[in-house]
KEKE-3310 file (N, C-alpha, C; in steps of 0.2 Angstrom, whole numbers, plus 5000, padded with zeros to 4 digits):
npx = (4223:4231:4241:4256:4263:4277:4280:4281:4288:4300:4308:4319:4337:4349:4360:4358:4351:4359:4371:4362:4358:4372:4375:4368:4373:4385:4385:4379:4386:4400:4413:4421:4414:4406:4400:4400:4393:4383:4379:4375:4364:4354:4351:4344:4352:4362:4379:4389:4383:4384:4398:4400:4396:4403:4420:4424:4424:4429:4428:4415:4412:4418:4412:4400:4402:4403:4392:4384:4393:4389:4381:4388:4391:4378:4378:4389:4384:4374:4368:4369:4381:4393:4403:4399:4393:4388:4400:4393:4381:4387:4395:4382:4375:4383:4380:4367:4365:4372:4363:4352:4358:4360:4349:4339:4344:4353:4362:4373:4381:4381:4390:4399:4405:4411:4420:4429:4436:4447:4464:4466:4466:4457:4450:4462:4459:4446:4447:4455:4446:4434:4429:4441:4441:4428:4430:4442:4439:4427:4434:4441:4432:4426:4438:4441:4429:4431:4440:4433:4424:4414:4411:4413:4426:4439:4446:4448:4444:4439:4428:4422:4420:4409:4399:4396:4396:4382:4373:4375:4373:4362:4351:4354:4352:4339:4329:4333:4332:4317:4310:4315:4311:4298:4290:4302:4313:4320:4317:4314:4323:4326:4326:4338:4347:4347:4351:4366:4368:4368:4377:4390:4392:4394:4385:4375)
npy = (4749:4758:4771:4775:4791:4802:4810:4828:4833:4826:4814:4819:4815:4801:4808:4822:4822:4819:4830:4839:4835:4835:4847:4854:4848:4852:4866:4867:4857:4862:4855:4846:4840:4835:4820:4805:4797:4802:4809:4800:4793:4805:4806:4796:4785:4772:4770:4765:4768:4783:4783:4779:4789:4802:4799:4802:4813:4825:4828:4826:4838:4848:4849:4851:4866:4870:4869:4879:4890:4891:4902:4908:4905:4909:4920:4926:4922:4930:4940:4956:4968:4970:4979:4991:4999:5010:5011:5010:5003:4994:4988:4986:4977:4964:4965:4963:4951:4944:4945:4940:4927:4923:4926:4915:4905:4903:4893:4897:4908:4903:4892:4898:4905:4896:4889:4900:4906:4897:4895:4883:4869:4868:4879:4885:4880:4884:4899:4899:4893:4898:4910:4920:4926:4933:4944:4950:4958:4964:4973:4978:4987:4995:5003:5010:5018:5026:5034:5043:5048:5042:5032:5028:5030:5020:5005:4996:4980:4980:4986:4977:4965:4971:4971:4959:4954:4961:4956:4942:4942:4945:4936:4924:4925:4927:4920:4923:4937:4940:4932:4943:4954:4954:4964:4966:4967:4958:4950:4957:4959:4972:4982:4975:4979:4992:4998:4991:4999:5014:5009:5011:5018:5036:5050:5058)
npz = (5110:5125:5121:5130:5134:5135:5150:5153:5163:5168:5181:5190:5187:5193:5194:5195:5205:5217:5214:5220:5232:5236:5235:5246:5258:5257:5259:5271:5279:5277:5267:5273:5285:5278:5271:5259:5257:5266:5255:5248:5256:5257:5245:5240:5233:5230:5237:5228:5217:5216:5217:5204:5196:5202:5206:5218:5232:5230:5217:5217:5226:5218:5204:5210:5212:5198:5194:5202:5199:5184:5177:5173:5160:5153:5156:5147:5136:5133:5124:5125:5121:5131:5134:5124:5136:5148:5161:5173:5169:5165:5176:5185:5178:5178:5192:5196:5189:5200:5208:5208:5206:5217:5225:5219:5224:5240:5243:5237:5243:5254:5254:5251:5260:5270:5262:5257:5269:5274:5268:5254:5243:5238:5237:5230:5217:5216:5212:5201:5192:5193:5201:5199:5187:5188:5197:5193:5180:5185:5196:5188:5182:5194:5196:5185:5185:5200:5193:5186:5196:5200:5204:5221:5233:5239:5243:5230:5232:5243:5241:5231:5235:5246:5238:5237:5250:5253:5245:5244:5259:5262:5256:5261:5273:5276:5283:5293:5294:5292:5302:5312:5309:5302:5289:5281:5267:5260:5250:5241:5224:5218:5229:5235:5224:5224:5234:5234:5223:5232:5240:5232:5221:5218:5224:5214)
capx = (4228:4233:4248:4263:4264:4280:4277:4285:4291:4303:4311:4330:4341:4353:4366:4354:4350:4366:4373:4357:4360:4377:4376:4363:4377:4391:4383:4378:4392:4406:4419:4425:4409:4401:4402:4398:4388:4378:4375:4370:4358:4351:4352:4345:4355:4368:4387:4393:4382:4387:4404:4401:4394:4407:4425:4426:4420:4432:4424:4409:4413:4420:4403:4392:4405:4405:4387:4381:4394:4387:4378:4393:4391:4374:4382:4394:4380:4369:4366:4372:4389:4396:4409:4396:4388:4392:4403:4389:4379:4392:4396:4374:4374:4387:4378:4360:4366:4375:4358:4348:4360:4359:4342:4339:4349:4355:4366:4381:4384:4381:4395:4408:4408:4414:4426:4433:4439:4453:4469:4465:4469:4450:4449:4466:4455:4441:4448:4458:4441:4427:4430:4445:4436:4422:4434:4449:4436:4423:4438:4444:4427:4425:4444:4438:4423:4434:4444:4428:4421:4407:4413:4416:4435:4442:4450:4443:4444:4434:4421:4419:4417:4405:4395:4397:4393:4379:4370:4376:4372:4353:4348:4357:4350:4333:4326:4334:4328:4309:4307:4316:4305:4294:4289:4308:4312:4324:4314:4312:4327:4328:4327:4345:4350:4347:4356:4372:4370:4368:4383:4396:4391:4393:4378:4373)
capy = (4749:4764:4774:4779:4797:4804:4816:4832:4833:4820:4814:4823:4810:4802:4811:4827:4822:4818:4834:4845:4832:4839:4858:4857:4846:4856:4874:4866:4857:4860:4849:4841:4839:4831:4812:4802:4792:4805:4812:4796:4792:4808:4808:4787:4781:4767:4773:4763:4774:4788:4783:4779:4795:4806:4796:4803:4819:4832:4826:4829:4847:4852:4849:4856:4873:4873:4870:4884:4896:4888:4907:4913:4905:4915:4930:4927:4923:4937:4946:4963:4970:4974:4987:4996:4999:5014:5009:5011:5001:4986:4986:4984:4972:4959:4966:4960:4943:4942:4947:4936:4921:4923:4924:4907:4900:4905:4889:4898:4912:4899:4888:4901:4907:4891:4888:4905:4905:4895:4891:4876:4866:4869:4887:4889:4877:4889:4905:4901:4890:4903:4920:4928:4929:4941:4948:4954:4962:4969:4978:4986:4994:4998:5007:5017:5024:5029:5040:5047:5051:5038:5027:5032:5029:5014:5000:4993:4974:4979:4985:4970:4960:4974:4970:4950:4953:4964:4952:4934:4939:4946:4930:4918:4925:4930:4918:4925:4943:4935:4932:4947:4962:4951:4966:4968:4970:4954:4945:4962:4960:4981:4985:4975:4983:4999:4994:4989:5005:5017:5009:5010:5024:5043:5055:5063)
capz = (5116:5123:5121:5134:5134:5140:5154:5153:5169:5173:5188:5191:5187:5199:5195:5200:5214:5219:5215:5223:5241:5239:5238:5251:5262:5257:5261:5280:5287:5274:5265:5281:5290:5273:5268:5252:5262:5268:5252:5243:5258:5255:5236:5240:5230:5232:5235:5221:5210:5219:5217:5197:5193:5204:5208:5225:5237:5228:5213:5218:5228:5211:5199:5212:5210:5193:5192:5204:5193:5177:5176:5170:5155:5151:5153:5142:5128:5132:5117:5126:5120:5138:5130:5121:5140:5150:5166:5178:5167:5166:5184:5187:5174:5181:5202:5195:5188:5207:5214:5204:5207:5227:5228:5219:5225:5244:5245:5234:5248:5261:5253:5247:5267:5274:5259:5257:5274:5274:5261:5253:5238:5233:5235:5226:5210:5214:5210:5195:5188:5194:5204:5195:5180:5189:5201:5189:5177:5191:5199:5183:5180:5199:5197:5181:5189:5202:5193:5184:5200:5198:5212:5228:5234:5243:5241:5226:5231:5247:5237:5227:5242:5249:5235:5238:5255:5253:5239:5249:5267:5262:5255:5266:5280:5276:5287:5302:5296:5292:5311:5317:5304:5294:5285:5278:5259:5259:5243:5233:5220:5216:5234:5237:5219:5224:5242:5233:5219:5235:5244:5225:5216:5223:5226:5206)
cpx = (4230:4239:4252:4264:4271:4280:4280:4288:4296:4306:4319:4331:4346:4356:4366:4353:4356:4371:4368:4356:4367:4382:4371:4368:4382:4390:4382:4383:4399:4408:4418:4418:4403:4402:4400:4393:4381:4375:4373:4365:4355:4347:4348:4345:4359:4375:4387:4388:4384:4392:4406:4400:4403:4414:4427:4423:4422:4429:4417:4407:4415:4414:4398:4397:4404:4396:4383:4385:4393:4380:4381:4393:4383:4375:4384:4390:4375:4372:4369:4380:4392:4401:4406:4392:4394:4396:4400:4383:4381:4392:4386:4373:4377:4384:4372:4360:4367:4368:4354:4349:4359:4353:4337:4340:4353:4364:4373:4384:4385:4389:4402:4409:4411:4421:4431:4437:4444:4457:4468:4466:4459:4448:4454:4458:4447:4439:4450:4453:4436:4429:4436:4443:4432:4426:4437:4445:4431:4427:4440:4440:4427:4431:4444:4434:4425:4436:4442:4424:4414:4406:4418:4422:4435:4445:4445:4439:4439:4429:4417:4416:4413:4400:4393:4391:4385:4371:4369:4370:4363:4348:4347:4354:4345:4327:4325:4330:4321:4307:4310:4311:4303:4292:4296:4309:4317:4324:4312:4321:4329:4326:4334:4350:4348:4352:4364:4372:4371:4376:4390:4396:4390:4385:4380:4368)
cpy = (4756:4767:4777:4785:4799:4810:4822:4835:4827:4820:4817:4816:4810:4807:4819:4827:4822:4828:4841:4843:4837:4843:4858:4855:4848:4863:4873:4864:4857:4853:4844:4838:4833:4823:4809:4799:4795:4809:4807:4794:4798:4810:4802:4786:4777:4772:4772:4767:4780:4789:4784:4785:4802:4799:4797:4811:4824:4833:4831:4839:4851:4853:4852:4864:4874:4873:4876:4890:4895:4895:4909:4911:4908:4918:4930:4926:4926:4940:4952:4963:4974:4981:4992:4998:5006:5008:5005:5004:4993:4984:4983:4978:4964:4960:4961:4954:4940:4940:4940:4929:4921:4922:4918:4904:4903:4900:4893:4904:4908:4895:4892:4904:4904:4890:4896:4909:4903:4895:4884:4873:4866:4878:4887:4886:4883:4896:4905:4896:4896:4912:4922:4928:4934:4945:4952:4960:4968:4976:4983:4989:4999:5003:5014:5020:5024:5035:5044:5050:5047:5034:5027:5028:5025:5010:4995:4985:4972:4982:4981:4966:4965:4971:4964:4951:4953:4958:4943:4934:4940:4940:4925:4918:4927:4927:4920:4932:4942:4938:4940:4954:4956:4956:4969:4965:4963:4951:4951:4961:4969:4984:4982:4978:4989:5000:4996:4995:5010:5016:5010:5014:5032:5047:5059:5067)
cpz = (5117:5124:5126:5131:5138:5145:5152:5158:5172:5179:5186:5190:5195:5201:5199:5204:5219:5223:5220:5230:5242:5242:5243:5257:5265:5261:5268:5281:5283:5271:5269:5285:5284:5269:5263:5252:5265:5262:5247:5249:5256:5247:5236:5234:5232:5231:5230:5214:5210:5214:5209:5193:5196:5205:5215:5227:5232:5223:5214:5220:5220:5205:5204:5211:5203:5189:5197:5200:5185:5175:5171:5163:5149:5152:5150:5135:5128:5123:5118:5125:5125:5137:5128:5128:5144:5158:5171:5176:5167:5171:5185:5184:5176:5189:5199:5191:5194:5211:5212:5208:5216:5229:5225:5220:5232:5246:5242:5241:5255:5262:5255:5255:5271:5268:5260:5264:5277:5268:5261:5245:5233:5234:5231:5217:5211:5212:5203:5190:5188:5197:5200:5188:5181:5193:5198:5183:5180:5193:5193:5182:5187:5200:5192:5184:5193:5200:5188:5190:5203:5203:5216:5229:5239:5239:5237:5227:5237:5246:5234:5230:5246:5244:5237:5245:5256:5250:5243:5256:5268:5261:5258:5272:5281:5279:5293:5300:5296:5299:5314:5313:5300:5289:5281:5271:5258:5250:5238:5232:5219:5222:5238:5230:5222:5230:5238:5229:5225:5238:5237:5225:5222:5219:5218:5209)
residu = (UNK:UNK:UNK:UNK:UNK:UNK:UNK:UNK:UNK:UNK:UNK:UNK:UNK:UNK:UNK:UNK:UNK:UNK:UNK:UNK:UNK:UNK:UNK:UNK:UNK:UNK:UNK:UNK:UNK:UNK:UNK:UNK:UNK:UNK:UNK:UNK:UNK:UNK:UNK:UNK:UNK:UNK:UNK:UNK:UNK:UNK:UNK:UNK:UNK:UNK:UNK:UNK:UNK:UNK:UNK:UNK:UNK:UNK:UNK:UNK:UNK:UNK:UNK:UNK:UNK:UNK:UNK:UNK:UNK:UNK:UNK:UNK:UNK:UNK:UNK:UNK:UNK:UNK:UNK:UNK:UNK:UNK:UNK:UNK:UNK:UNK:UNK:UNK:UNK:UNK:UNK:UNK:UNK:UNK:UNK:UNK:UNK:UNK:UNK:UNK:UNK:UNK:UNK:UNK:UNK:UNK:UNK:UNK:UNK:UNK:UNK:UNK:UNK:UNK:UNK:UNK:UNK:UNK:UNK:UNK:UNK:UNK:UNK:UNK:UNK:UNK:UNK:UNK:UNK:UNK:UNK:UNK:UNK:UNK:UNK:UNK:UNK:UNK:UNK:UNK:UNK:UNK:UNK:UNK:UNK:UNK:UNK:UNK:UNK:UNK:UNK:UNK:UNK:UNK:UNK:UNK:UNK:UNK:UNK:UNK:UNK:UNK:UNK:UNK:UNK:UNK:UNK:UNK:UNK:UNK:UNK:UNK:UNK:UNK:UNK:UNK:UNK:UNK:UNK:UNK:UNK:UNK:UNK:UNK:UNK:UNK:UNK:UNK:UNK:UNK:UNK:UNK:UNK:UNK:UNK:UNK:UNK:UNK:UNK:UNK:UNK:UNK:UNK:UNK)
# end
């Protein structure tokens, strides 16, 4: 008789399917424009499994956030001793995880432009779960190199979000650039690190 092999590919579970309908529902028409309904049709599943896996939308919106900044917890077990790293080196180190994550995955900058837009009771839980963690240590490197010289003078918080931007809007939108220069650099990684080093760092 012959034996059942397990494949090594299996199918996503509900629960992944669910939450990979969700980020793709939440990144196009927001929160508000998104129903539970339309992400178990999509996810097809039943609501009521929906419902048993998540307890409700916010639910849901919360585990697709913590599983698109679920990077953050490979950075923190890298092997590299960030402190022993020069400034310039830190800062690239924490840009090129950013760049990485965007270009994997477009849906995170697609989201965080609709949420980050208004005051909400899910932006305040997304700041004090996910962004001031990168934000508050980001800045203090980009405020050191400052007043080494290393990084050019501004307002440090609108550099952090040049960077953001710089990283988000090249990925998110690389469809529309495609059609407008197909032959533009969108999908090279070290030509938007270079991008974001040029616009940080002053002229050596």
């Amino acid at each position: 008789m012959r034996t059942m092999t397990k494949s090594k590919h299996t199918a996503p579970s509900a629960r992944e399917r669910i939450l990979k309908t969700a980020k793709s529902r939440f990144a196009t028409a927001g929160f508000d424009g998104t129903s539970t309904r339309q992400i178990a049709e999509d996810a097809d599943v039943a609501q009521s499994l929906l419902l048993y896996h998540f307890k409700s939308k916010d639910a849901i919106w919360r585990a697709v956030m913590d599983m698109l900044f679920g990077f953050a917890d490979q950075i923190a077990d890298d092997d590299i001793a960030l402190s022993e790293l020069s400034i310039e080196d830190q800062l690239m180190f924490g840009i090129r995880a950013f760049v990485d994550l965007c270009a994997e995955d477009p849906d995170l900058h697609r989201l965080m432009t609709l949420e980050g837009r208004t005051q909400s009771d899910r932006l305040t839980w997304l700041i004090e779960n996910h962004l001031r963690r990168y934000f508050e240590p980001t800045r203090s490197l980009i405020m050191q190199g400052q007043q080494t010289g290393l990084v050019r003078q501004g307002d440090p918080t609108m550099l952090y979000y040049s960077i953001i931007a710089i990283a988000g809007t090249i990925f998110s939108f690389e469809p529309e650039m495609t059609l407008l220069d197909p032959g533009n650099k969108a999908q090279d990684r070290e030509q938007v690190l270079n991008l974001i080093r040029s616009m940080l760092f002053n002229d050596r």
